[in-house]
C-alpha positions in Angstrom: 17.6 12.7 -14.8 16.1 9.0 -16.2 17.5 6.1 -15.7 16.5 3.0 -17.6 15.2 0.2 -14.6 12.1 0.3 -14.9 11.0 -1.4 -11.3 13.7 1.3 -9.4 10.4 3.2 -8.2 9.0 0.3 -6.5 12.1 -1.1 -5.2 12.2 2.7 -3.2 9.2 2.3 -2.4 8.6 -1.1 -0.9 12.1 -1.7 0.4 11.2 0.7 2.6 9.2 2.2 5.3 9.6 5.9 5.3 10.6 8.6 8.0 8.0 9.4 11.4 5.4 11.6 9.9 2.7 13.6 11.8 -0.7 13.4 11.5 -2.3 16.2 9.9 -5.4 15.7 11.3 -5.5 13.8 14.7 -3.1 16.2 16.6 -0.6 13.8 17.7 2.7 12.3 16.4 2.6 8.3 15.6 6.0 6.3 16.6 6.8 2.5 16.3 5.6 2.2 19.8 1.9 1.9 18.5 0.9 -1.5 19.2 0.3 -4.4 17.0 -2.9 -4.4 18.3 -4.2 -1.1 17.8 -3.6 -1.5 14.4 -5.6 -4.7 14.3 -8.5 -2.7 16.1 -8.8 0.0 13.4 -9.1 -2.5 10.8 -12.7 -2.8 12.4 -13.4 0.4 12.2 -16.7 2.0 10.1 -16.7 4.8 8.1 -19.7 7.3 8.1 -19.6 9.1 4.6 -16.5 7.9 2.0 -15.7 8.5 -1.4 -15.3 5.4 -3.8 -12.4 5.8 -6.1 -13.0 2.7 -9.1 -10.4 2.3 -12.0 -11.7 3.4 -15.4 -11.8 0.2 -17.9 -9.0 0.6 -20.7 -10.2 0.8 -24.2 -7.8 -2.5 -25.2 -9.0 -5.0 -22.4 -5.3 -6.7 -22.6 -3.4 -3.6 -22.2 -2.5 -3.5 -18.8 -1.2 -6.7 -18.8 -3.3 -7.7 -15.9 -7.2 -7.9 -15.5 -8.9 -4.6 -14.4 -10.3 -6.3 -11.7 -7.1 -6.6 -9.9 -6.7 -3.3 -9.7 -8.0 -1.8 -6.2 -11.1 -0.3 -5.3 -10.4 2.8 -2.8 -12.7 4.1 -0.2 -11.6 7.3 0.9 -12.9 8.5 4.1 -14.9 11.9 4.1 -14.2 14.0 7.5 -17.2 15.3 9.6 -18.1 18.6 7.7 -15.9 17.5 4.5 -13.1 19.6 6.0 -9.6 18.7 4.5 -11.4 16.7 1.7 -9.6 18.3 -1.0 -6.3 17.1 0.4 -7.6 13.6 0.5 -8.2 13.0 -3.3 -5.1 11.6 -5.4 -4.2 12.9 -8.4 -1.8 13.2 -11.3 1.3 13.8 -10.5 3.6 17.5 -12.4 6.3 19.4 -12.0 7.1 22.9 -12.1 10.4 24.8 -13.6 11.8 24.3 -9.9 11.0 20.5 -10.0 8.6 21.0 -7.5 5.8 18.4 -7.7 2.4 19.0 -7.4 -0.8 17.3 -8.1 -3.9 17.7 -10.2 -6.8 16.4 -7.8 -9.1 16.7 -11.0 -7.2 13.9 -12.8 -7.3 11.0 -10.9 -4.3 8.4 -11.0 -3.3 5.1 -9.7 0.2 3.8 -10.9 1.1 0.4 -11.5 3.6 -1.8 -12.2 4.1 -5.8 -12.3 6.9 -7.7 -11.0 8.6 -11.5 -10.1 9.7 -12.4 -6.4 11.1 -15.4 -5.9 10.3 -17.2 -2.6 11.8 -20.2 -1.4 12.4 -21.0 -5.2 8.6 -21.0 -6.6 8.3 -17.5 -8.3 5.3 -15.4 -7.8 3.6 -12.0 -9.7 3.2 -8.9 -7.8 1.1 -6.2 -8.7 2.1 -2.4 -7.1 -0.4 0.4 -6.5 0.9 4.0 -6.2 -1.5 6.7 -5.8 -0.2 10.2 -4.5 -1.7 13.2 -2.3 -0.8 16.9 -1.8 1.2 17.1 1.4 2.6 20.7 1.4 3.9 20.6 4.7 5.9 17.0 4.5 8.7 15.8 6.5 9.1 12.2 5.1 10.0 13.2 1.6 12.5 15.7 1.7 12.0 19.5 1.6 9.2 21.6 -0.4 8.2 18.1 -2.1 4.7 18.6 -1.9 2.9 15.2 -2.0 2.8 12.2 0.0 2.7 8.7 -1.7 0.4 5.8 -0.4 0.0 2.5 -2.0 0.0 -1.2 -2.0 1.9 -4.5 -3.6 -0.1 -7.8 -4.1 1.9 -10.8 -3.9 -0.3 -13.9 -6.3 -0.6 -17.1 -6.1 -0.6 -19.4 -9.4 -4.5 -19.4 -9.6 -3.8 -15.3 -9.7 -5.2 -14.5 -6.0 -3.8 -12.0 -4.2 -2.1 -13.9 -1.0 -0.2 -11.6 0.4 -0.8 -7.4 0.9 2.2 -4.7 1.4 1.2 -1.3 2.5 3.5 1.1 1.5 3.5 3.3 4.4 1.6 3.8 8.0 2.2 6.3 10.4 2.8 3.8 12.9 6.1 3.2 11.4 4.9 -0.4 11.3 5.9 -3.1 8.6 1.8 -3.5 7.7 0.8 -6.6 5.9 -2.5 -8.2 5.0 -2.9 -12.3 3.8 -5.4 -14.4 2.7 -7.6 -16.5 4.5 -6.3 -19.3 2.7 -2.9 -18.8 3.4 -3.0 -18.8 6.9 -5.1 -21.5 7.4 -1.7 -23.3 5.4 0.6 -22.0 7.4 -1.5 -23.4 10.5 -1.2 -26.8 9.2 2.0 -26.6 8.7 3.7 -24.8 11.8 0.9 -24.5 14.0 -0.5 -22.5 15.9 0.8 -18.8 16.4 3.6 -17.3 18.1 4.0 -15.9 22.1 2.4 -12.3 21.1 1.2 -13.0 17.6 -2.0 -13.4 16.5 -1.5 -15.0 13.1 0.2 -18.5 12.2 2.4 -16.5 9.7 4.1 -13.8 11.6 7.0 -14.8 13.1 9.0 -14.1 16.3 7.9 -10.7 17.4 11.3 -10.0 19.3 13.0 -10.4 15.6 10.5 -8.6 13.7 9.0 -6.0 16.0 7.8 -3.3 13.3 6.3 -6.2 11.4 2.6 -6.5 11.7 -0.3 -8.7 10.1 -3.0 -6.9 10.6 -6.0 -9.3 9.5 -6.3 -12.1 6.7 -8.6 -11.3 4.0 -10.9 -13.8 2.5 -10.7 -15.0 -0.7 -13.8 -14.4 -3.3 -15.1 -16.2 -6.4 -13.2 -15.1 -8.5 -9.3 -13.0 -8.2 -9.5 -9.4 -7.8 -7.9 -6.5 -6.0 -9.1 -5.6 -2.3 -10.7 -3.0 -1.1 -8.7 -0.3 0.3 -9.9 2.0 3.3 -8.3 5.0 3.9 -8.5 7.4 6.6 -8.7 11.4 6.2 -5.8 13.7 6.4 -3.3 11.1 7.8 -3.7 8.4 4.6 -3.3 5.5 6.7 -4.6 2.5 5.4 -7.0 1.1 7.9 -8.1 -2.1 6.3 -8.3 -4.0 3.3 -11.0 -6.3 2.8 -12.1 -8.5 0.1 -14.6 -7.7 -2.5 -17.0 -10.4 -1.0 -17.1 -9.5 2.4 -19.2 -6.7 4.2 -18.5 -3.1 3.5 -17.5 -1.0 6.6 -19.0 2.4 5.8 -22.9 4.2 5.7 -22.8 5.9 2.9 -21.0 7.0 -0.7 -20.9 10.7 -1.2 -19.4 10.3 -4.9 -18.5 8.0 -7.1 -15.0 8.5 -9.3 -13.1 6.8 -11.5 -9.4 6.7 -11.5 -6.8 6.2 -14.3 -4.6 3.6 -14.4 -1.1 4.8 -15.6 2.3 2.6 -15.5 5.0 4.0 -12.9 7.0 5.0 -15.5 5.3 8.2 -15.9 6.6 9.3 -12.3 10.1 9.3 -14.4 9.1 12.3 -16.6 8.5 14.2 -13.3 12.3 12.9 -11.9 10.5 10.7 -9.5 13.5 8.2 -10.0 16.0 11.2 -9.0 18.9 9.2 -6.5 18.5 12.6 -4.3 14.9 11.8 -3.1 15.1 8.2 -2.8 18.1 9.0 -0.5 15.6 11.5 0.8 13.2 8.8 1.3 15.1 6.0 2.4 16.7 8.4 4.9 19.5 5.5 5.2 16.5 4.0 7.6 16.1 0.4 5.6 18.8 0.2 3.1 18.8 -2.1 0.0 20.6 -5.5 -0.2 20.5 -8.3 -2.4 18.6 -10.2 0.6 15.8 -7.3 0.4 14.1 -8.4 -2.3 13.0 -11.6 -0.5 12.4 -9.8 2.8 8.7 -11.9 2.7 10.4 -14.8 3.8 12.7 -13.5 6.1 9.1 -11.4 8.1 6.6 -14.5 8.0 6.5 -18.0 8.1 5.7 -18.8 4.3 4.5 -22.3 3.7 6.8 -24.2 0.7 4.7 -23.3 -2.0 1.1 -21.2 -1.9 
């Protein structure tokens, strides 16, 4: 089944945060009960050994409709001994007869796909990232699926600097966000200092918004670009993003590998947009609303314009 909207796929995606999952590969179930703060520590964490995942350069340097060097650069985490590595690399995403989906690890593929939000009445470009894994064994989307989706949305400000950072999904079952150095040091100016139990400016009342979490602010280079995204083995959790200027938290690159850059509307030829699997997704956990689309301004405390 197609449909014709072509942002549906990143409406499912980022309106949501998706069923408990298990981790594959640190023997123990994650729950919303994970503190804010533990996810602040891991953002520290080092790598030893990673794969770095860069986006090929089109042929026609306007044809993405945003500059290449927005697009993310992914370190993917390497286990001791390499074990599970093959389920760590993203690929293109198939079908079979059965509608099965499955993905070719030898094609690597980031989708994208650009987008407005209004907030507070200044509009804003986003960016989204999808990239998808093998995940044979999956509760959070729906039965004999067979991948696992990880990703993130960049929300710009007018000079075209990312400012704000959506993960799509954590095993935490956390809301996870990232901002910009800048942007908090606004906010500070404007509502102070943070919270009882926050540590940012931005976040707001952790009583009302419990799952919501910033986990660091990035700084801001030279120039805009996209962040670098670290990503732990087996369970794909995002650990941290930093900025292209700032130190690297890993020893050593194993490989090199370019990625392709492909819009989200190639997920429709393999009935990603079917209405059965986003209610798979969804799960009825964080339905849409006309309200959703702004939920920015409803989880932190924006600053008028940024």
């Amino acid at each position: 089944m197609k449909i014709a909207l072509v942002s549906l796929i990143v409406i499912v995606f980022f309106t949501c945060y998706l069923s408990e999952l298990v981790s594959a590969g640190h023997g123990h179930s994650h729950s919303i009960h994970t503190s804010a703060s533990s996810i602040r520590l891991r953002t520290t964490e080092n790598f030893n050994v990673v794969n770095l995942f860069k986006p090929i350069h089109p042929k026609t340097p306007d044809s993405l409709g945003f500059d290449i060097y927005m697009a993310p650069l992914i370190i993917q985490e390497i286990p001791p001994g390499g074990a599970g590595e093959a389920a760590d690399r993203f690929g293109f995403v198939t079908a079979d007869s059965s509608g099965r989906l499955h993905i070719d690890s030898t094609r690597p593929v980031v989708y994208y796909s650009q987008s407005y939000v209004d907030l507070g009445g200044s509009v804003y470009q986003q960016i989204s990232y999808l990239w998808c894994y093998v995940r044979d064994n999956t509760e959070c989307f729906g039965k004999n699926m067979g991948i696992a989706v990880q990703g993130i949305r960049m929300t710009m400000d007018g000079a075209g600097s990312p400012k704000i950072i959506e993960v799509l999904d954590d095993t935490s079952n956390h809301r996870i966000l990232y901002v910009s150095r800048t942007l908090e040091d606004t906010t500070v100016d404007i509502f102070g200092k943070p919270l009882p139990g926050r540590k940012y400016s931005i976040e707001r009342n952790q009583k009302d918004f419990p799952d919501v979490v910033v986990a660091r602010v990035v700084e801001r280079g030279p120039e805009p670009s996209g962040p670098f995204v670290y990503i732990q083995s087996c369970s794909h959790d995002i650990t941290t993003l930093l900025c292209r200027c700032e130190n690297t938290q890993f020893l050593d690159i194993e490989e090199d590998i370019l990625y392709e850059l492909l819009p989200i509307e190639e997920l429709y030829l393999v009935g990603i947009n079917d209405t059965t699997w986003s209610r798979e997704i969804l799960k009825d956990k964080h339905p849409r609303s006309k309200e959703e689309k702004n939920w920015l301004l409803r989880a932190l405390r924006l600053p008028p314009e940024f």
